[in-house]
VMD Tcl script that builds the backbone (N, CA, C; Angstrom):
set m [mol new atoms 255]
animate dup $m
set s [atomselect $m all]
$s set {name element resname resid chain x y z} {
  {N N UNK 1 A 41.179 -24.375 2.385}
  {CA C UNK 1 A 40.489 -24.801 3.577}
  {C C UNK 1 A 40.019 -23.569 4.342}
  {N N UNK 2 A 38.849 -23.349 4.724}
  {CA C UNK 2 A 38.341 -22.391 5.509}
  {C C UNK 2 A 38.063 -23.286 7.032}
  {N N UNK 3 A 38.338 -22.206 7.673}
  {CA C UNK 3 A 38.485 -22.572 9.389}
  {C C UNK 3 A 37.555 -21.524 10.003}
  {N N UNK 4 A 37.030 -22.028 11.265}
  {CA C UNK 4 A 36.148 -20.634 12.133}
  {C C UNK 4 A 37.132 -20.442 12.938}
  {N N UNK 5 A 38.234 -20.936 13.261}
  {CA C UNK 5 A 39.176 -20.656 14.142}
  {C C UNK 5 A 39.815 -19.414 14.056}
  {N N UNK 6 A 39.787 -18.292 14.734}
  {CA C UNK 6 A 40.579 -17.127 14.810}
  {C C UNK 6 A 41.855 -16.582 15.683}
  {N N UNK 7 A 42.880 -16.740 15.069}
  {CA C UNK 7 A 44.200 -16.583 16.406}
  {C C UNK 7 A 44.191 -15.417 16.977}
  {N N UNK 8 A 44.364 -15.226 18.016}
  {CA C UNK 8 A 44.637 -14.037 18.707}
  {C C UNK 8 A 45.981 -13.682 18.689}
  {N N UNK 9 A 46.451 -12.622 18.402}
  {CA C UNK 9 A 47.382 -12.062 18.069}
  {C C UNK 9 A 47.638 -10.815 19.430}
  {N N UNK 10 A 48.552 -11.177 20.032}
  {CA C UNK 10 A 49.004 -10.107 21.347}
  {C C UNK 10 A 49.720 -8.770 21.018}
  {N N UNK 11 A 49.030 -7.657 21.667}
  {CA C UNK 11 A 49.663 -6.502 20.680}
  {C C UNK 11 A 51.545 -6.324 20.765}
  {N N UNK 12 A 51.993 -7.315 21.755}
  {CA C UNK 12 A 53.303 -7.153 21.707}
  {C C UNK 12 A 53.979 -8.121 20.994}
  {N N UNK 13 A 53.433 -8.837 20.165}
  {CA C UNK 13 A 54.133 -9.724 19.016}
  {C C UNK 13 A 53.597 -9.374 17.527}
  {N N UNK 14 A 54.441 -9.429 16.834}
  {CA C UNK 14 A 54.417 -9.227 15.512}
  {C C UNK 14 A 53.435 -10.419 14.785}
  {N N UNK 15 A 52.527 -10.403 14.098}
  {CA C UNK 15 A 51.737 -11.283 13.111}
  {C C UNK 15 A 52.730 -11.896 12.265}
  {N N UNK 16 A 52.506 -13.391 12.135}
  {CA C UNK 16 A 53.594 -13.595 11.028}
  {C C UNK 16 A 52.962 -13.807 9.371}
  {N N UNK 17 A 51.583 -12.988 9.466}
  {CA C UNK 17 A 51.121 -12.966 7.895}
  {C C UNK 17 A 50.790 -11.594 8.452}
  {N N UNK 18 A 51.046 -10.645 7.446}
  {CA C UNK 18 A 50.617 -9.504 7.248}
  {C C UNK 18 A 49.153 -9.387 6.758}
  {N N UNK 19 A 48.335 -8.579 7.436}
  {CA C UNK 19 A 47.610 -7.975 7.124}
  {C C UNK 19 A 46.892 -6.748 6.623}
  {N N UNK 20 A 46.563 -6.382 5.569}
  {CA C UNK 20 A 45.790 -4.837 4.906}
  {C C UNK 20 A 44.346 -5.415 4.785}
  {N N UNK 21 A 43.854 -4.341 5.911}
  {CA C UNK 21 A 42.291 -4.104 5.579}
  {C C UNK 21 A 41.808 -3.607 4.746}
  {N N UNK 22 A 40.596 -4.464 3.819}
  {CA C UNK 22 A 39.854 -3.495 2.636}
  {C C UNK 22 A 39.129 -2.645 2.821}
  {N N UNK 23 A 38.592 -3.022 3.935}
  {CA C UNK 23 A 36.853 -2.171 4.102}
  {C C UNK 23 A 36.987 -2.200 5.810}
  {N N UNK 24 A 36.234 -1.256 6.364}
  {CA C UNK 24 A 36.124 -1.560 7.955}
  {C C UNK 24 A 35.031 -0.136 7.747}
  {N N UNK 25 A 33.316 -0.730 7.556}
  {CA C UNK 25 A 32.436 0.337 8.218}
  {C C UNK 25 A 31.518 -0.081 8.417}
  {N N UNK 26 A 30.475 0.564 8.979}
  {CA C UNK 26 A 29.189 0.108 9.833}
  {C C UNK 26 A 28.105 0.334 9.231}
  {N N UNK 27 A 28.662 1.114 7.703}
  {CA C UNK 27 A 27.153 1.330 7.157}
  {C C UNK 27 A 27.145 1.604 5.770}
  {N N UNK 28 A 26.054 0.850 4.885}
  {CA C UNK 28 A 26.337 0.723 3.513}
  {C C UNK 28 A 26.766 1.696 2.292}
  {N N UNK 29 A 26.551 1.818 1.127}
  {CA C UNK 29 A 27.491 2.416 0.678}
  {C C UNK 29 A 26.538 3.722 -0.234}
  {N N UNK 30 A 24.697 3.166 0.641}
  {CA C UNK 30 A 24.271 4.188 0.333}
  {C C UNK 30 A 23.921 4.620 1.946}
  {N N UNK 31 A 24.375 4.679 2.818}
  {CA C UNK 31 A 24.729 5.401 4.093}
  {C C UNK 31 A 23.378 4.577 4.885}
  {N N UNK 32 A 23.400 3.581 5.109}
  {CA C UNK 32 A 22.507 2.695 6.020}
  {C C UNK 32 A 23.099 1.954 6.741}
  {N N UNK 33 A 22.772 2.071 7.889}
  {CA C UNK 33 A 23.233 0.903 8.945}
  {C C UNK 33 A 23.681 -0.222 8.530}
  {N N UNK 34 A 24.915 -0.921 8.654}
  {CA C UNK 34 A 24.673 -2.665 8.596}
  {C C UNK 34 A 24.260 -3.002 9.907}
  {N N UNK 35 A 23.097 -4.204 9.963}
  {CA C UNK 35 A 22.585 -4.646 10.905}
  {C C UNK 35 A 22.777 -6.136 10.912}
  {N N UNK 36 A 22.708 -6.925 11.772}
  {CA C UNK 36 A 22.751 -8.219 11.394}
  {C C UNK 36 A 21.094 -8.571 11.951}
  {N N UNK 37 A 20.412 -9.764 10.926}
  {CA C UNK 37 A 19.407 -10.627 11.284}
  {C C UNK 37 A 19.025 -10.392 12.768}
  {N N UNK 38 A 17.693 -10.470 12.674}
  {CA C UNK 38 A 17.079 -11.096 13.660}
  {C C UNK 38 A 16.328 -12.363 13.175}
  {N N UNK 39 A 15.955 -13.590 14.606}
  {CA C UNK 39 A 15.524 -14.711 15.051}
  {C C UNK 39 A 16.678 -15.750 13.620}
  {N N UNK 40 A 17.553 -15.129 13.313}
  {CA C UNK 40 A 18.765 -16.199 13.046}
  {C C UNK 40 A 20.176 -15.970 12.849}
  {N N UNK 41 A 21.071 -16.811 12.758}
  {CA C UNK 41 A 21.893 -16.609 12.931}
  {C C UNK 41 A 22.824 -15.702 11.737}
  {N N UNK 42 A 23.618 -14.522 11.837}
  {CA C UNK 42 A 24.383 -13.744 10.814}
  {C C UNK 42 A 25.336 -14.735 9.889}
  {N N UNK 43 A 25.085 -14.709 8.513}
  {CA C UNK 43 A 26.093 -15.782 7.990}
  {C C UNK 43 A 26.704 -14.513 6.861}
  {N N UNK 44 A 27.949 -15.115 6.490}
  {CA C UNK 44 A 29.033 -14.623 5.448}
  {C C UNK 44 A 28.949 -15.393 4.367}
  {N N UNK 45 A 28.711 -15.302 3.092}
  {CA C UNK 45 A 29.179 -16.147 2.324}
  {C C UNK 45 A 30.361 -15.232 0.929}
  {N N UNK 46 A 31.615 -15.678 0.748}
  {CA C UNK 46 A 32.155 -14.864 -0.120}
  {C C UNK 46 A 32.131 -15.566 -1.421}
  {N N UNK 47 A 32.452 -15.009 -2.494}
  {CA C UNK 47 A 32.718 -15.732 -3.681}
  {C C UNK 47 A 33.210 -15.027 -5.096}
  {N N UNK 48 A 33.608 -14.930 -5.969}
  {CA C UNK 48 A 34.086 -14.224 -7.191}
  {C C UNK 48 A 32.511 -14.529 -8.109}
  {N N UNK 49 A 32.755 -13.300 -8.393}
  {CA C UNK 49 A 31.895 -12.842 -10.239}
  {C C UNK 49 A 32.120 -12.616 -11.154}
  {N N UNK 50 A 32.224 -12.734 -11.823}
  {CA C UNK 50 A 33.370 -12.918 -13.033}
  {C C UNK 50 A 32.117 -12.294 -14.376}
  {N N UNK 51 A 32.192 -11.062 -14.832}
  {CA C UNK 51 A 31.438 -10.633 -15.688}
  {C C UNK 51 A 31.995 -9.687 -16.640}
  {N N UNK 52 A 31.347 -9.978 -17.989}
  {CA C UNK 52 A 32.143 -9.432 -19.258}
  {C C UNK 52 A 31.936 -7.892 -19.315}
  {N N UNK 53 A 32.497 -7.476 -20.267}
  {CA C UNK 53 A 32.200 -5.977 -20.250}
  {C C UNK 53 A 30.976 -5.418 -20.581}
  {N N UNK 54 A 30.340 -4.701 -20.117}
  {CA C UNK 54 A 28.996 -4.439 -20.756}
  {C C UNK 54 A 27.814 -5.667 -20.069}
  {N N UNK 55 A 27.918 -6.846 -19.661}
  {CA C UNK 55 A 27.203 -7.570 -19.042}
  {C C UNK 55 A 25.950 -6.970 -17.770}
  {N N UNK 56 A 25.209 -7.063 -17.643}
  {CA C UNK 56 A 24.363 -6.856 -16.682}
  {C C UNK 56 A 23.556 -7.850 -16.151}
  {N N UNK 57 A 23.574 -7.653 -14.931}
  {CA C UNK 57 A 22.566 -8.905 -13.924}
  {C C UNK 57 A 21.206 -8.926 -14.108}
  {N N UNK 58 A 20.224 -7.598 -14.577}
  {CA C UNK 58 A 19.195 -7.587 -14.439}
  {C C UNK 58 A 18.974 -6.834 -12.802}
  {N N UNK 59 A 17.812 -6.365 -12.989}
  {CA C UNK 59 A 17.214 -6.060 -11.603}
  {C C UNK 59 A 16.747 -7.007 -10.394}
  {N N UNK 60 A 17.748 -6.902 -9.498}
  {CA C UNK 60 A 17.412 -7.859 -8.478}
  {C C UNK 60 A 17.849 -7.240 -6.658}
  {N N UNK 61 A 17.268 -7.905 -5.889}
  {CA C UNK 61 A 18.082 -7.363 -4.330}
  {C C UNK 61 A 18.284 -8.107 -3.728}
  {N N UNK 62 A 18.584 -7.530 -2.464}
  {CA C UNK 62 A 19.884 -8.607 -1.771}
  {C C UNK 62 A 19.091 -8.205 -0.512}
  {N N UNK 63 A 18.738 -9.360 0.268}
  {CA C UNK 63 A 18.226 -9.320 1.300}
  {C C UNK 63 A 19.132 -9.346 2.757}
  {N N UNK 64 A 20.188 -8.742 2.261}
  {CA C UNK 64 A 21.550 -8.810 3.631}
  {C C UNK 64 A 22.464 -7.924 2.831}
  {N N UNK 65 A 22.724 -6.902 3.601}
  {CA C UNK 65 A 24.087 -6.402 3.252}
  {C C UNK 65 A 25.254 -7.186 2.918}
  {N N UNK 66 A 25.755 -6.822 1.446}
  {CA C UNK 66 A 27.131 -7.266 0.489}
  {C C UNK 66 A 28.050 -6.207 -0.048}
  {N N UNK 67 A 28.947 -7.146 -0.383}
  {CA C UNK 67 A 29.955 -6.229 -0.365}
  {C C UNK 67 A 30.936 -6.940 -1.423}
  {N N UNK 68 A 31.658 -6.198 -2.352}
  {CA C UNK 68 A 32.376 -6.949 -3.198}
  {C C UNK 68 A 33.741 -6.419 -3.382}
  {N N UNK 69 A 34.732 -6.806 -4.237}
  {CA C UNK 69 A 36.059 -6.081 -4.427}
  {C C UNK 69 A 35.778 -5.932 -6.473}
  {N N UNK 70 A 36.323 -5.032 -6.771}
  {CA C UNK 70 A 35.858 -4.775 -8.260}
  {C C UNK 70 A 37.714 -5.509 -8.237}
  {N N UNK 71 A 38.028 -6.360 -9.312}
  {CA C UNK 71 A 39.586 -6.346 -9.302}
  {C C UNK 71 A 39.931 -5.980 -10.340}
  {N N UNK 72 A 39.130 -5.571 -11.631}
  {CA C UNK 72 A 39.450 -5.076 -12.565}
  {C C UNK 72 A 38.264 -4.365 -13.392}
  {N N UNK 73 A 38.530 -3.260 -14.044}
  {CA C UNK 73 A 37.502 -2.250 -14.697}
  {C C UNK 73 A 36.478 -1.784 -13.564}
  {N N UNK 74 A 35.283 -1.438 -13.721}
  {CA C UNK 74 A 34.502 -0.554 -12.874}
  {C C UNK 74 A 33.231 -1.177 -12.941}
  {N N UNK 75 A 32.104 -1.265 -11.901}
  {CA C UNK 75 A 30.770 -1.858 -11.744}
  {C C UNK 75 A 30.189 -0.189 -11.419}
  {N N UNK 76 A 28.444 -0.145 -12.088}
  {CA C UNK 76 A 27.759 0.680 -11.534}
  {C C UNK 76 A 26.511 -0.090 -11.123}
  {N N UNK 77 A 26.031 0.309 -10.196}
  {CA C UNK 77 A 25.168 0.034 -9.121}
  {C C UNK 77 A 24.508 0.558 -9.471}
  {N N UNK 78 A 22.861 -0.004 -9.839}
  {CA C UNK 78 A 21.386 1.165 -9.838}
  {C C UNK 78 A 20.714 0.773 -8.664}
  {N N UNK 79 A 20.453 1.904 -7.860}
  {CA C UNK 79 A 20.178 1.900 -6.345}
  {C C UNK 79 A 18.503 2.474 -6.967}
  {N N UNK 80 A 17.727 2.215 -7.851}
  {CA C UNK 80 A 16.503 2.758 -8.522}
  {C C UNK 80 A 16.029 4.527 -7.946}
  {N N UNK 81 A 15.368 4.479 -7.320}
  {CA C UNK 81 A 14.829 6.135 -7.151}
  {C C UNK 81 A 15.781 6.912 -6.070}
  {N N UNK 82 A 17.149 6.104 -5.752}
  {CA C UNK 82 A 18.315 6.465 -5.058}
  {C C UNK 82 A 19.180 6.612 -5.820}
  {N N UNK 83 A 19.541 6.385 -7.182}
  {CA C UNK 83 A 20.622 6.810 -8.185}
  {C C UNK 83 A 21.405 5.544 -8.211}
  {N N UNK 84 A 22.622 6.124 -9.276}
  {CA C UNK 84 A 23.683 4.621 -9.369}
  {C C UNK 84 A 24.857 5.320 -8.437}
  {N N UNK 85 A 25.400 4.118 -8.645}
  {CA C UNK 85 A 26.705 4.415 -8.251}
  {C C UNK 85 A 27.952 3.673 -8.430}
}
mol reanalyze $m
mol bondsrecalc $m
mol representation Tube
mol addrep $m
């Protein structure tokens, strides 16, 4: 179940789920601002990718800053006349 509800947590009580942050920055991972939309509203959507070894997406872009977790083996990124990474 996903909720928009967010608890506030008072800095003089302990959380009773622990938290570790993955990521916390302001700008992408080839050094650009994240910005959010204008004339609509900023949306999140998360989800798993699940791809074989050697698999490739093809050339495509992303019209909003993303962000993923690799959970196993390594992804390279072709950023085209900006390099991979």
């Amino acid at each position: 179940m996903v909720s928009n509800f967010a608890p506030v947590v008072s800095a003089n009580i302990l959380p009773l789920v622990p938290f570790t942050p993955l990521l916390s920055t302001t700008k992408t991972v080839m050094d650009e601002p994240i910005v959010y939309p204008t004339g609509s509203a900023a949306k999140l959507t998360a989800g798993i990718v699940a791809m074989a070894p050697g698999q490739e997406t093809g050339w495509h872009t992303h019209g909003v800053p993303l962000t993923g977790i690799v959970l196993e083996g390594e992804l390279t990124v072709d950023y085209g006349n900006k390099g991979t990474r």
